[in-house]
C-alpha positions as CSV (number, residue, x, y, z in Angstrom):
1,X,0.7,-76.2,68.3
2,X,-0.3,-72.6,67.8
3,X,0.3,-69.7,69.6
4,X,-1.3,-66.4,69.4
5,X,0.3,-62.9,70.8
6,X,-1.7,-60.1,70.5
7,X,-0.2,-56.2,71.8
8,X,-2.2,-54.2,71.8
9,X,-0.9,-49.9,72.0
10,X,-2.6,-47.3,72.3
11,X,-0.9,-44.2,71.6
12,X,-1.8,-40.4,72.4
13,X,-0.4,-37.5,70.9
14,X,-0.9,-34.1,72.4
15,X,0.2,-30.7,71.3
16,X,0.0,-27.4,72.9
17,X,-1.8,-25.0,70.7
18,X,0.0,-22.2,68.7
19,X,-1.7,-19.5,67.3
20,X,-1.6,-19.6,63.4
21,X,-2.8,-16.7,62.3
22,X,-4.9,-13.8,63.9
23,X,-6.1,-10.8,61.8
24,X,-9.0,-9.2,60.7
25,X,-8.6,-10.5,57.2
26,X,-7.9,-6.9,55.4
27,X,-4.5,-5.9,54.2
28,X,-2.6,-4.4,57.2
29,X,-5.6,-4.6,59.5
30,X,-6.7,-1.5,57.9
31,X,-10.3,-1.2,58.3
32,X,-12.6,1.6,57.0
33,X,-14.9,4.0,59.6
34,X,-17.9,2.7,60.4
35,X,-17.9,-0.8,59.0
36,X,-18.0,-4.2,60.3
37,X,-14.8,-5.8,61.1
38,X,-14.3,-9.5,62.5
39,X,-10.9,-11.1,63.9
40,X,-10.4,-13.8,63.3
41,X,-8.3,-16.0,65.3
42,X,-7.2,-19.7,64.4
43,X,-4.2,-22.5,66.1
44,X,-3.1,-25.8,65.8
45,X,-2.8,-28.0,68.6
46,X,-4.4,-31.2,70.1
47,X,-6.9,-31.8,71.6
48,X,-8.7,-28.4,69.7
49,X,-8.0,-25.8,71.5
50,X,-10.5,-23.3,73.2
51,X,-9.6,-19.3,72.3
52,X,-10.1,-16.5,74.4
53,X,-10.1,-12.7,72.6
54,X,-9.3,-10.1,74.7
55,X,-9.5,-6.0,74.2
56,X,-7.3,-4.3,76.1
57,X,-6.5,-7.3,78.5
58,X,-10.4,-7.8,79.1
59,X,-11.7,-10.9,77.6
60,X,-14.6,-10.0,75.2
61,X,-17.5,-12.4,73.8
62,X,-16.1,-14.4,70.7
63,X,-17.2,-17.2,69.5
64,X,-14.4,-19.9,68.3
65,X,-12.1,-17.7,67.6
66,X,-13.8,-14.8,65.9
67,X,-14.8,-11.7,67.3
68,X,-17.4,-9.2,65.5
69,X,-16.7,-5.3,65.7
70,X,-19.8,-3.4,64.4
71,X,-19.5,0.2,63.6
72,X,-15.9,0.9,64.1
73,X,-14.8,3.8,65.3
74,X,-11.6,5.8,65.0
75,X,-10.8,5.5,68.4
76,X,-10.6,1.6,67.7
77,X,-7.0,2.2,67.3
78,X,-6.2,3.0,70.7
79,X,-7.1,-0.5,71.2
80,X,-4.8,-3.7,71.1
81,X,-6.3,-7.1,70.9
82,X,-5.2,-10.6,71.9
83,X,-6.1,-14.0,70.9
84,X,-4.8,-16.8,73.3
85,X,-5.1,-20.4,73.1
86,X,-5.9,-22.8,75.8
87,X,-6.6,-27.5,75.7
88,X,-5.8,-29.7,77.8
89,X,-2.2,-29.9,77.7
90,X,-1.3,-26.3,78.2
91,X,-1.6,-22.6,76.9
92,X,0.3,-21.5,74.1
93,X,1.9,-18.0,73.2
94,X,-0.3,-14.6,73.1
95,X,-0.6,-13.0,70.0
96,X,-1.2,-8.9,69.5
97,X,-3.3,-7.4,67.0
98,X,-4.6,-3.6,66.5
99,X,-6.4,-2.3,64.0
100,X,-5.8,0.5,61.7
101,X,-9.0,2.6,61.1
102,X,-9.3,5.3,57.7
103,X,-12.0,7.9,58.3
104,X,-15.0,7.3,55.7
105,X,-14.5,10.2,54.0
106,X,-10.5,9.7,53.3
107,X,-9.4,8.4,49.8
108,X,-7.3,4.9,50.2
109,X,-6.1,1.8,48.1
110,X,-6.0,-1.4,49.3
């Protein structure tokens, strides 16, 4: 006689997202007047999760994660930034970013 048993699991791990790392990719998040800056925003957590960048509390138009700043200004300082992180098990923590613009015609090292 033979007998077959046969359990079959299925198991689903989920993870709130946490932001990894959010910067603009330059030391300090110094960026030079009048160049193209983009933040960049990236977390772990499962399902993928879905990021929203906001300036100043106002969500702006990024696209997974990164956000594209033409032209910045010195007044870009004034500004802080926020990546947050959003799947289907919850949201995870804010994180802050603002950006340190040098005038164009100032020496710096980076």
């Amino acid at each position: 006689m033979t007998i077959v048993t046969g359990i079959l699991f299925h198991l689903s791990v989920t993870d709130q997202p946490t932001v990894t790392k959010f910067t603009t990719g330059t030391p300090g998040n110094t960026v030079v007047e009048g160049t193209t800056v983009t933040l960049t925003c990236s977390a772990n957590g499962y399902p993928a999760p879905t990021y929203t960048i906001k300036r100043q509390n106002t969500p702006v138009v990024s696209n997974g994660g990164k956000f594209e700043i033409t032209n910045v200004q010195l007044n870009e300082e004034a500004n802080m930034y926020s990546c947050e992180t959003q799947n289907a098990v919850g949201s995870g923590p804010r994180e802050q970013l603002q950006i340190t613009v040098i005038g164009k015609d100032r020496d710096f090292f980076f």
